[in-house]
C-alpha positions as CSV (number, residue, x, y, z in Angstrom):
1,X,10.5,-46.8,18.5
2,X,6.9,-46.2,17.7
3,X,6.6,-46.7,14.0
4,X,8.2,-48.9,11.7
5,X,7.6,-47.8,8.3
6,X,6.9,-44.0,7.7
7,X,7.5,-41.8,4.2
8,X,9.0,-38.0,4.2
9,X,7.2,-36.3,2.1
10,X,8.7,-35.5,-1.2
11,X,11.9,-37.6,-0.1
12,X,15.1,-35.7,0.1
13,X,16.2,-37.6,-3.1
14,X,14.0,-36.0,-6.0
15,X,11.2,-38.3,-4.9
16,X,10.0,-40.1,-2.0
17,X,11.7,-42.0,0.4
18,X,10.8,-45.1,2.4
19,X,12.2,-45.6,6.1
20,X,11.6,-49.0,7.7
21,X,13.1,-50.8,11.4
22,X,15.7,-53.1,10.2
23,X,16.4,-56.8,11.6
24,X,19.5,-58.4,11.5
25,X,18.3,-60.6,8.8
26,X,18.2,-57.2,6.9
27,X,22.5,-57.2,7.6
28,X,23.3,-58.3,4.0
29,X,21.8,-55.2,2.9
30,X,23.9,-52.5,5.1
31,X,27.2,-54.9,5.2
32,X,28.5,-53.5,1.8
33,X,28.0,-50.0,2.3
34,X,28.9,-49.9,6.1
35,X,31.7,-52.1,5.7
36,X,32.8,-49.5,2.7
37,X,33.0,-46.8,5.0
38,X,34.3,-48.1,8.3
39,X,37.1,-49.8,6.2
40,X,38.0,-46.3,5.5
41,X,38.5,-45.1,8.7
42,X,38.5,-41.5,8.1
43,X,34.8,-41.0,9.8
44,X,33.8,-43.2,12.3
45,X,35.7,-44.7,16.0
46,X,35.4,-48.4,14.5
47,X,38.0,-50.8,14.3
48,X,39.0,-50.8,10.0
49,X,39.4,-54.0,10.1
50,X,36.1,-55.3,12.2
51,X,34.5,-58.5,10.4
52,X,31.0,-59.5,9.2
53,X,29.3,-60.8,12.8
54,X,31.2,-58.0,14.2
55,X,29.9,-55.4,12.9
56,X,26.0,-56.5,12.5
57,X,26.8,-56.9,16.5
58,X,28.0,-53.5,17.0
59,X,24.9,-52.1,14.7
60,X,21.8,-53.5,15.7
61,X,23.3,-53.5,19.9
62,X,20.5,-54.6,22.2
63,X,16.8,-53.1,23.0
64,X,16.0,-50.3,22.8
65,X,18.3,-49.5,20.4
66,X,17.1,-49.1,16.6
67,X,18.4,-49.5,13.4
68,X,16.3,-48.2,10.5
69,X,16.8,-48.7,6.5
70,X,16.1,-46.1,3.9
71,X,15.1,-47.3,0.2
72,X,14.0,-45.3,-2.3
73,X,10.2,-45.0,-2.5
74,X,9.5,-49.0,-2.3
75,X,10.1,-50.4,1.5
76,X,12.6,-53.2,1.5
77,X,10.2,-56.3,2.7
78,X,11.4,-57.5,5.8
79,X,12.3,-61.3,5.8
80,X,10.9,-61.6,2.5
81,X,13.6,-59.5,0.7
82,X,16.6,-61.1,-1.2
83,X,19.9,-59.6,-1.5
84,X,21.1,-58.9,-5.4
85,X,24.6,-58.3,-6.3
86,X,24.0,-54.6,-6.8
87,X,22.6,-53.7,-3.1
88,X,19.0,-53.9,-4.7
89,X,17.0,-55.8,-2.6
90,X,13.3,-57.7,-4.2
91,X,10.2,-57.0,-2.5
92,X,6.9,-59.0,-2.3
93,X,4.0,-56.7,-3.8
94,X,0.9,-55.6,-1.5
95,X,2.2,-53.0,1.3
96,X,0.8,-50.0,-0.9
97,X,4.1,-49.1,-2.5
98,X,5.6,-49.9,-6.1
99,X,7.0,-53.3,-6.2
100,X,10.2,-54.1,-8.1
101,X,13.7,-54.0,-6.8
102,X,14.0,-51.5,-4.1
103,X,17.8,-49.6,-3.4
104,X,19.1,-49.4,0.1
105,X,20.5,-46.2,0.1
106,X,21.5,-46.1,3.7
107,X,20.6,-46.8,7.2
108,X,21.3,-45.3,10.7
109,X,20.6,-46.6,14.4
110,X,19.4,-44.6,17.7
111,X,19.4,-45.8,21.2
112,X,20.3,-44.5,24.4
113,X,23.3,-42.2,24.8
114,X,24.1,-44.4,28.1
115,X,22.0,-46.6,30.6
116,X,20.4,-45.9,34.1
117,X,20.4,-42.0,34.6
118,X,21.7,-41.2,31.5
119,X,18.9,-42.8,29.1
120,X,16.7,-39.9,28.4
121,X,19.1,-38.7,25.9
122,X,19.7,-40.6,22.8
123,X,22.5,-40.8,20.8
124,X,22.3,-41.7,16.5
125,X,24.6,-43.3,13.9
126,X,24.1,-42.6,9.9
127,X,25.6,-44.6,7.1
128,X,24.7,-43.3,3.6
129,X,25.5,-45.5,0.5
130,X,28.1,-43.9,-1.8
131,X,26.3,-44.5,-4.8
132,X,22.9,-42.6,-3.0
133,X,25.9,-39.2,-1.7
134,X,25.2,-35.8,-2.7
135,X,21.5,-36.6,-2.9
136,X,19.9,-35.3,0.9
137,X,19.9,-39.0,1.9
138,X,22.0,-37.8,5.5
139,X,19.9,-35.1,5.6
140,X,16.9,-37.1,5.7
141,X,17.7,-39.6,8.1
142,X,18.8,-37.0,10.2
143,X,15.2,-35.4,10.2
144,X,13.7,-38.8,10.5
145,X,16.1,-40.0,13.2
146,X,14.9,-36.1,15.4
147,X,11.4,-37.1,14.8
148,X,11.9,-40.8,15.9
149,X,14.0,-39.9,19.0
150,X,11.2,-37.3,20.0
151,X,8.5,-39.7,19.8
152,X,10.7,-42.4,21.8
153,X,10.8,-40.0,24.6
154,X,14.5,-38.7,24.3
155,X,14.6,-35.6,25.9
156,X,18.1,-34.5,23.5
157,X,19.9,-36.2,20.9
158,X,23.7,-36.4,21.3
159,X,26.9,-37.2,19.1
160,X,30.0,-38.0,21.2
161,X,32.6,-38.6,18.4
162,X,32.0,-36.4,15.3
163,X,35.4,-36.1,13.6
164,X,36.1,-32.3,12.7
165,X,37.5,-33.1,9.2
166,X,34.1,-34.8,8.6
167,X,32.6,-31.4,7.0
168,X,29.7,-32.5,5.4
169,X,28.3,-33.7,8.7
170,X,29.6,-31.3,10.6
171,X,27.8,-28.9,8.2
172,X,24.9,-30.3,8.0
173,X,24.2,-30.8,12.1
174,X,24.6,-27.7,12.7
175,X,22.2,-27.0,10.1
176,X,19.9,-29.0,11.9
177,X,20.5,-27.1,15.2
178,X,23.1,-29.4,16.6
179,X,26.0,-27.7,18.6
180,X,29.3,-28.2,19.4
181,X,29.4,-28.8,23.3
182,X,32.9,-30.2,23.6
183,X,35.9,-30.8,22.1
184,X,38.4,-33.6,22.0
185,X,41.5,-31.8,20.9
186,X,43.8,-34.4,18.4
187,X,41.2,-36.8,19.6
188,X,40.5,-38.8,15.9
189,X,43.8,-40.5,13.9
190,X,42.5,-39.4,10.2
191,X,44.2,-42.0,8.3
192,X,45.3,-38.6,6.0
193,X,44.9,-35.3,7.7
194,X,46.8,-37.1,11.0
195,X,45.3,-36.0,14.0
196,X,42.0,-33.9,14.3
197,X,39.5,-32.8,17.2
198,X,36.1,-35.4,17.5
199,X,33.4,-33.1,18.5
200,X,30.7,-33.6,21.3
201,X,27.3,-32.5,19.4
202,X,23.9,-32.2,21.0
203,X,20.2,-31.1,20.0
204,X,17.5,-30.7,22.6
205,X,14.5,-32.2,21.9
């Protein structure tokens, strides 16, 4: 990864947005939300029930994977931050932006699809807070995420287990100029709609 703070321009929520790497010291601020929608188990191929250590294990992997944060307009100080009650996290003043509470609003993590031969393509993870949905949050870590794995050297970016009755990000990678290269037919237990194809989705780069 070859930045670690960067700003889209006009922010994909009605202002800007702040992207920053994440440590696992920053794991107190994705817990909630990530543990929100794994415990759901209608999206992603995570165990429900996976604890705390677990899941910060799972997230943040080993080099070179990456896990970035998005806040909204005020970069969450790393190892200086403290957690609130409300997701907000407190930032120290003097890195250019507003200071004040800054609001996690979601995270996502890129690495290698798979080692040895197979690491020039990378694969990506998103997990938008629900209070931050229906705001371009996905969209914009998606966008970030392309530009990150492009200047990491990934020659394509690919999702192996995109649930088909997960429209909006079905939707929205195609959008983006994803494609549907395979498909696992029955291949996700939606804990409603039973049992529904996981899609293989790739975007050259």
């Amino acid at each position: 990864m070859t930045s670690t703070t960067s700003e889209p321009a006009g922010g994909a929520a009605g202002g800007g947005l702040a992207f920053r790497l994440a440590g696992p010291s920053d794991w107190p601020l994705i817990w909630p939300f990530w543990h929100q929608i794994v415990a759901a188990g209608d999206t992603y191929c995570y165990d429900p029930a996976m604890g705390y250590d677990a899941g910060r294990q799972l997230w943040f992997g080993s080099p070179p994977d990456g896990v970035w944060l998005v806040s909204d307009g005020r970069l969450v100080s790393g190892g200086r931050g403290t957690e609130a009650p409300d997701g907000q996290a407190t930032e120290a003043s003097g890195d250019g932006l507003d200071s004040g509470p800054a609001t996690v609003l979601g995270s996502y993590r890129l690495g290698p699809n798979k080692a040895g031969p197979g690491s020039h393509i990378g694969s990506a993870s998103y997990m938008v807070s629900e209070s931050a949905r229906g705001r371009g949050i996905g969209r914009a870590m998606v966008l970030h995420c392309l530009d990150q794995a492009r200047a990491a050297g990934f020659r394509g970016l690919q999702f192996n287990a995109v649930a088909a009755s997960n429209g909006y990000a079905v939707k929205l990678y195609l959008d983006l100029g994803f494609s549907v290269i395979g498909t696992v037919p029955g291949g996700f237990h939606h804990p409603e709609q039973g049992f529904v194809d996981l899609l293989i989705m790739f975007h050259p780069l």
